[in-house]
C-alpha positions in Angstrom: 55.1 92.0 125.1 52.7 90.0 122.3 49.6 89.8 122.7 47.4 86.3 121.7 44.5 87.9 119.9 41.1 86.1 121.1 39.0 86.6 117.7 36.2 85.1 119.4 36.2 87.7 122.0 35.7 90.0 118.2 33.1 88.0 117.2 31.0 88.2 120.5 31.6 92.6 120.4 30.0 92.1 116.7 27.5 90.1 117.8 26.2 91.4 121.0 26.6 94.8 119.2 24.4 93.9 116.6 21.7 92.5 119.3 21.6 95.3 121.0 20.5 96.8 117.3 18.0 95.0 117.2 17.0 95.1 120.9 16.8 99.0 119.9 14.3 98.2 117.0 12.3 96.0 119.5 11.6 99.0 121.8 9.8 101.0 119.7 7.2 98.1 119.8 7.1 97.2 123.3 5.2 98.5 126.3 8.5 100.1 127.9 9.6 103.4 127.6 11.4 105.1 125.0 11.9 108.0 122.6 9.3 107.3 120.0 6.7 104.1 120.0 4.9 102.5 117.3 0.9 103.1 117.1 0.3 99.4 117.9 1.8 98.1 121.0 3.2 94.2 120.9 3.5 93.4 124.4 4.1 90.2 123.7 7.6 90.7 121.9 8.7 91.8 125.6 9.7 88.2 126.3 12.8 87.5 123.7 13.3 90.7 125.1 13.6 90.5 128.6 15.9 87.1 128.2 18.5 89.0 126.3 18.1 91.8 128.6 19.8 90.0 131.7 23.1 89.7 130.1 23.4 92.0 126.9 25.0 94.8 128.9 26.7 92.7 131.5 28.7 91.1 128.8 29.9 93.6 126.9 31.1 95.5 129.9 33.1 92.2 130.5 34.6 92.1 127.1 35.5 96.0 127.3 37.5 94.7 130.9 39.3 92.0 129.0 40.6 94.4 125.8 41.8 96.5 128.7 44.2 93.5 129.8 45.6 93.1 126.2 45.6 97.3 125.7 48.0 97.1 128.8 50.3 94.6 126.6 52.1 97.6 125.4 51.0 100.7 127.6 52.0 102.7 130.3 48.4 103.5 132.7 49.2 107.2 131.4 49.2 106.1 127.8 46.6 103.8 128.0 44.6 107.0 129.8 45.2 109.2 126.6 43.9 106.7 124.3 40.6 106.0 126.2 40.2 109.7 126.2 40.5 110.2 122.3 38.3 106.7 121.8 36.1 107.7 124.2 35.7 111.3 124.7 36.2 112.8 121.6 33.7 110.0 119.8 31.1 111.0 123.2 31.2 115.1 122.1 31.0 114.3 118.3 27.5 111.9 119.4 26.2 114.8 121.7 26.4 117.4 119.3 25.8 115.9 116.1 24.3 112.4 116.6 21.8 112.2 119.1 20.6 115.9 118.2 18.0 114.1 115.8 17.0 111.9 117.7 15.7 114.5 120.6 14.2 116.8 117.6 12.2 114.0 116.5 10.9 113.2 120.0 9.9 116.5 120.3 8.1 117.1 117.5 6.5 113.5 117.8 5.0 114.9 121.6 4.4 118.1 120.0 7.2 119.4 122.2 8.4 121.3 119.1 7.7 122.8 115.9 9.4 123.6 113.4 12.4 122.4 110.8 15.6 120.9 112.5 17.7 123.8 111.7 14.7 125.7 113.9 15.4 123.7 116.2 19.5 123.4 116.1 19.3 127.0 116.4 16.7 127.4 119.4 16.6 124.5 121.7 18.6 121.9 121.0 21.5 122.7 123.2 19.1 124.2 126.4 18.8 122.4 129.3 19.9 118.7 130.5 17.5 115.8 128.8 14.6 114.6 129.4 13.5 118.6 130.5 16.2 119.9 128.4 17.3 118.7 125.0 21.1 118.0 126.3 22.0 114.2 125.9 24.1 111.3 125.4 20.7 108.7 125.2 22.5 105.5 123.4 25.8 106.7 124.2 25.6 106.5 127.7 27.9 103.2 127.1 31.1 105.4 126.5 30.9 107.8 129.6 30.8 104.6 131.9 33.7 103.0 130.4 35.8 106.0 130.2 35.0 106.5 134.0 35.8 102.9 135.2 39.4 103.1 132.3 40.6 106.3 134.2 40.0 105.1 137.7 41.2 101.6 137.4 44.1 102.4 134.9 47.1 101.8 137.6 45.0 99.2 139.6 44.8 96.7 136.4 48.7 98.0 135.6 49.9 96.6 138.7 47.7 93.7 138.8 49.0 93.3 134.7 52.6 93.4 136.1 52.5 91.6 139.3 49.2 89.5 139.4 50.5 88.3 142.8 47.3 86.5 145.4 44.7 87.9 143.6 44.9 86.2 140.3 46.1 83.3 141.9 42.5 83.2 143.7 40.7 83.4 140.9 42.5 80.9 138.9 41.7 78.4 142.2 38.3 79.2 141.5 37.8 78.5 137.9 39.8 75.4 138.5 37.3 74.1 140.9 33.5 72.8 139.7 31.6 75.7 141.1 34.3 78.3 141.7 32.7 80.7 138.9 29.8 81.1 141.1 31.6 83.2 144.4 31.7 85.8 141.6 28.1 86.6 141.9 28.3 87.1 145.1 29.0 91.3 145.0 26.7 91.3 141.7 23.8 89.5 144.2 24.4 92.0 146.7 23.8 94.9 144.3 20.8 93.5 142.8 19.4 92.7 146.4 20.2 95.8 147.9 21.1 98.6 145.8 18.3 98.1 143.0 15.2 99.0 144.9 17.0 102.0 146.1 18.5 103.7 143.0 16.9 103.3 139.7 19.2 102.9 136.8 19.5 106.5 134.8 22.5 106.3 132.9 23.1 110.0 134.1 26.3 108.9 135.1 26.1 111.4 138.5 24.2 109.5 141.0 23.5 106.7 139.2 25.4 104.3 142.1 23.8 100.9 141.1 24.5 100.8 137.4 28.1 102.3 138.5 28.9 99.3 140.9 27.1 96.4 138.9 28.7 97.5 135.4 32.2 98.2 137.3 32.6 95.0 138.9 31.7 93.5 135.6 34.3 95.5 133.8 36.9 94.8 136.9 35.9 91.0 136.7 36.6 91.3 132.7 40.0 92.0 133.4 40.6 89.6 136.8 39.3 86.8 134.2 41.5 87.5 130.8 44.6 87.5 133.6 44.0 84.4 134.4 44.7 83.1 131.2 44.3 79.6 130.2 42.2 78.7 133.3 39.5 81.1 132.1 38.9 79.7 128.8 39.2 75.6 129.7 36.7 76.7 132.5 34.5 78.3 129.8 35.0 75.7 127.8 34.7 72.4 130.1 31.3 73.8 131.8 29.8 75.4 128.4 27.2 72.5 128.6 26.3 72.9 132.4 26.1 76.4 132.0 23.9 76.2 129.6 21.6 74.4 131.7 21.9 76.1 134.3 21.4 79.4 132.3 17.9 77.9 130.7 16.9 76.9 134.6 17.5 80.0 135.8 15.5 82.3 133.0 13.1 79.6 133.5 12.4 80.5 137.1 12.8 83.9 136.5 9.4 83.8 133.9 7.8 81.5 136.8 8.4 84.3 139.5 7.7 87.5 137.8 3.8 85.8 137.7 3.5 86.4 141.4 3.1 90.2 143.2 6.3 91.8 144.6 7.7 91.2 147.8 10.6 91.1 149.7 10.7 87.1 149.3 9.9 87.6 145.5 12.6 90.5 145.4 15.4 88.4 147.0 13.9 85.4 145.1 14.8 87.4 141.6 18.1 88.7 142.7 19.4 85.5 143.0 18.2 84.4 139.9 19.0 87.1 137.5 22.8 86.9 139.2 23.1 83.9 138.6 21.2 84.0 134.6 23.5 86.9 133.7 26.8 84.7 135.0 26.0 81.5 133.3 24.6 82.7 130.1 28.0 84.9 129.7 30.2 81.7 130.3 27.7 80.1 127.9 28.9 82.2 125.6 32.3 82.8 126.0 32.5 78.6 126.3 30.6 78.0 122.6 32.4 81.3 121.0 36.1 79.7 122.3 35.0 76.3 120.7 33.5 77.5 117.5 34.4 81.3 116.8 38.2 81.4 117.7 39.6 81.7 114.1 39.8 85.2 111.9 37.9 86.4 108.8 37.6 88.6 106.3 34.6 89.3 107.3 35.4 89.7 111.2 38.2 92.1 110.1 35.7 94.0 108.3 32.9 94.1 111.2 35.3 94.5 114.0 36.4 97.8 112.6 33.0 98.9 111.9 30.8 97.8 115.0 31.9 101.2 117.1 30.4 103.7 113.7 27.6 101.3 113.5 27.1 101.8 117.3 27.2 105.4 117.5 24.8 105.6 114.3 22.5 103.6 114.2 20.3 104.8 117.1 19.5 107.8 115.4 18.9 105.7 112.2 16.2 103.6 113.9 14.5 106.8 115.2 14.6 108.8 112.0 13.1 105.7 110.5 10.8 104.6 113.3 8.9 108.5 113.0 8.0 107.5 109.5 6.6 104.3 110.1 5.2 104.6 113.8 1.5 105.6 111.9 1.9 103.2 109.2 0.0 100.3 110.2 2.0 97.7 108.5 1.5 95.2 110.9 4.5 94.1 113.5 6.4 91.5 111.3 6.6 94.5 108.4 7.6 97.2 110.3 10.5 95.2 112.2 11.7 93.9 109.2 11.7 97.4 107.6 13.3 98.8 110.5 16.2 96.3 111.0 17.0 96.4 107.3 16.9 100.2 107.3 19.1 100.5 110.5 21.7 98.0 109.6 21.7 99.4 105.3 21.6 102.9 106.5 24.6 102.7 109.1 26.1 100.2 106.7 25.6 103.1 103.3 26.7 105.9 106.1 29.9 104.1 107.2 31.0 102.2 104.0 31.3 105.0 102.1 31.8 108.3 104.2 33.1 107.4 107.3 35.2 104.8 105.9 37.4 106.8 103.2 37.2 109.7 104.8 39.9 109.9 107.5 39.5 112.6 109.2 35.6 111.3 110.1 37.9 108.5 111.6 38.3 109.5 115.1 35.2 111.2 115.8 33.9 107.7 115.3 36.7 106.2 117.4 38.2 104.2 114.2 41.9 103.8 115.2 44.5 104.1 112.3 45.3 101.0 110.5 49.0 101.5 110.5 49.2 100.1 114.1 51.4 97.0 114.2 49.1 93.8 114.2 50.1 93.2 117.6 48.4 95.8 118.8 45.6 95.6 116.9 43.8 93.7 120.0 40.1 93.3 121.4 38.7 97.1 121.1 37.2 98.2 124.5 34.3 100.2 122.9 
């Protein structure tokens, strides 16, 4: 079966990819927590931050649902399986080992942890123990574990719901067809956010980890459930693209107006509703403008949708090699970010262009698939 590629589906993965670059850049700036921070503090860059925050994730674990529903165009659940094992799992073990090892060295050695050269410290600690005591991690990379997780338990359930979409995806195509209908599906997401949240903090260990597993699976699940219905989807995305986006500006609004009062259980429930129903809308907003405007290919697109999953697993451990030198600098904030988002983006850019890109055996440790495959099957990538 042939698959209608959606190339503005590619060109929201670039872009949301390349946010959360920069959203990476911003934390070493802000108040919140994270491997190395600047000498001067900006608290008030929190506030872009915290407004791409409520869908950046949510979105791209849609995205990686609906490249599942084209990758099932032309694979068995088995093969399908295998591949999200080699562009997953072999891309995850490259990152641990090689990747995120820098980042963790620098950390140390930033909080005094360590001392010494990094070969010192390849050859002592940096495979002891499970991070943040230890030095073990996948930090950025956490991304990859969840996906692979919710691709190998959901394989045959999005086969037979591929093959036979049956009552289920006639539901859902009832719903986008109706006015309001894209709102029942924040119902599950509400309850997590209302009830699960307080409860279980998000770790990204993967292993008890229960509320990022259930609000980042149903996302992925709803992915899928949303591509399979097809034409409704889209005109839906597309007819309400202007109420959403209203609806989406209300919503962060009254999100900024309630995080000024103290927390409690009316506040709590208050903000569940409202972050629900922010992350929805503002992904609709997006998928409604990219379908109108973005829907055509490039050069350009062709050229950043094969490089967005190298630039992904780099350019974390750019920013922090970077970010060491500069966090004493005292540039000022504008400096500093601009230094720092030009050196991520060159240096992933130098690293990719011209040594992961000729060199073909680098190719699947960074997930690049081979560019023999068939044009049909060169659909959305789920990474």
């Amino acid at each position: 079966m042939k698959a209608k590629r959606r190339y503005d589906l590619d060109w929201l993965r670039v872009g949301v990819f390349a946010l959360l670059i920069l959203y990476h850049v911003g934390m070493f700036f802000v108040p919140w927590g994270w491997h190395l921070k600047n000498d001067i503090i900006y608290p008030e860059l929190r506030w872009p931050m915290l407004f791409v925050n409520q869908w950046r994730l949510p979105i791209l674990f849609v995205i990686s649902g609906m490249g599942t529903y084209y990758a099932y165009s032309y694979r068995s659940p088995g093969a399908y399986a295998g591949e999200r094992l080699l562009r997953l799992g072999i891309p995850l073990l490259f990152g641990m080992l090689v990747i995120v090892p820098p980042q963790v060295y620098l950390e140390r050695l930033a909080s005094g942890a360590f001392y010494g050269s990094y070969w010192e410290y390849l050859s002592g600690p940096a495979f002891k123990g499970v991070y943040p005591e230890g030095n073990i991690s996948w930090h950025h990379l956490w991304f990859l574990p969840y996906l692979l997780l919710f691709s190998l338990v959901l394989a045959r359930v999005f086969r037979r719901l591929r093959d036979r979409p049956g009552k289920q995806v006639a539901w859902v195509r009832k719903r986008l067809r109706s006015k309001w209908g894209l709102l029942l599906f924040i119902l599950p997401l509400y309850f997590y956010e209302a009830f699960m949240e307080p409860f279980f903090n998000v770790t990204h260990a993967l292993v008890g980890d229960w509320f990022a597993l259930a609000n980042y699976g149903t996302l992925f699940f709803y992915g899928f459930l949303l591509t399979a219905a097809g034409e409704d989807f889209w005109q839906a995305a597309v007819r309400y693209r202007r109420r959403n986006l209203l609806l989406g500006i209300a919503s962060f609004a009254g999100l900024l107006f309630i995080w000024q009062f103290e927390d409690n259980a009316y506040r709590h429930f208050s903000e569940a509703g409202l972050k629900v129903l922010n992350l929805w809308t503002w992904i609709f907003v997006l998928f409604g403008y990219a379908a109108v405007y973005l829907n055509r290919p490039s050069r350009l697109l062709s050229y950043c949708n094969r490089a967005v999953y190298p630039f992904y697993i780099l350019h974390q451990t750019v920013t922090v090699i970077l970010a060491y030198f500069l966090m004493d600098t005292d540039l000022g904030l504008g400096l500093e970010f601009f230094l720092l988002t030009l050196g991520t983006f060159g240096g992933s850019w130098l690293i990719y262009h011209f040594i992961i890109r000729p060199v073909k055996f680098l190719h699947p440790l960074m997930g690049l698939k081979s560019k023999k495959a068939a044009p049909e099957k060169q659909l959305q990538r789920t990474a």
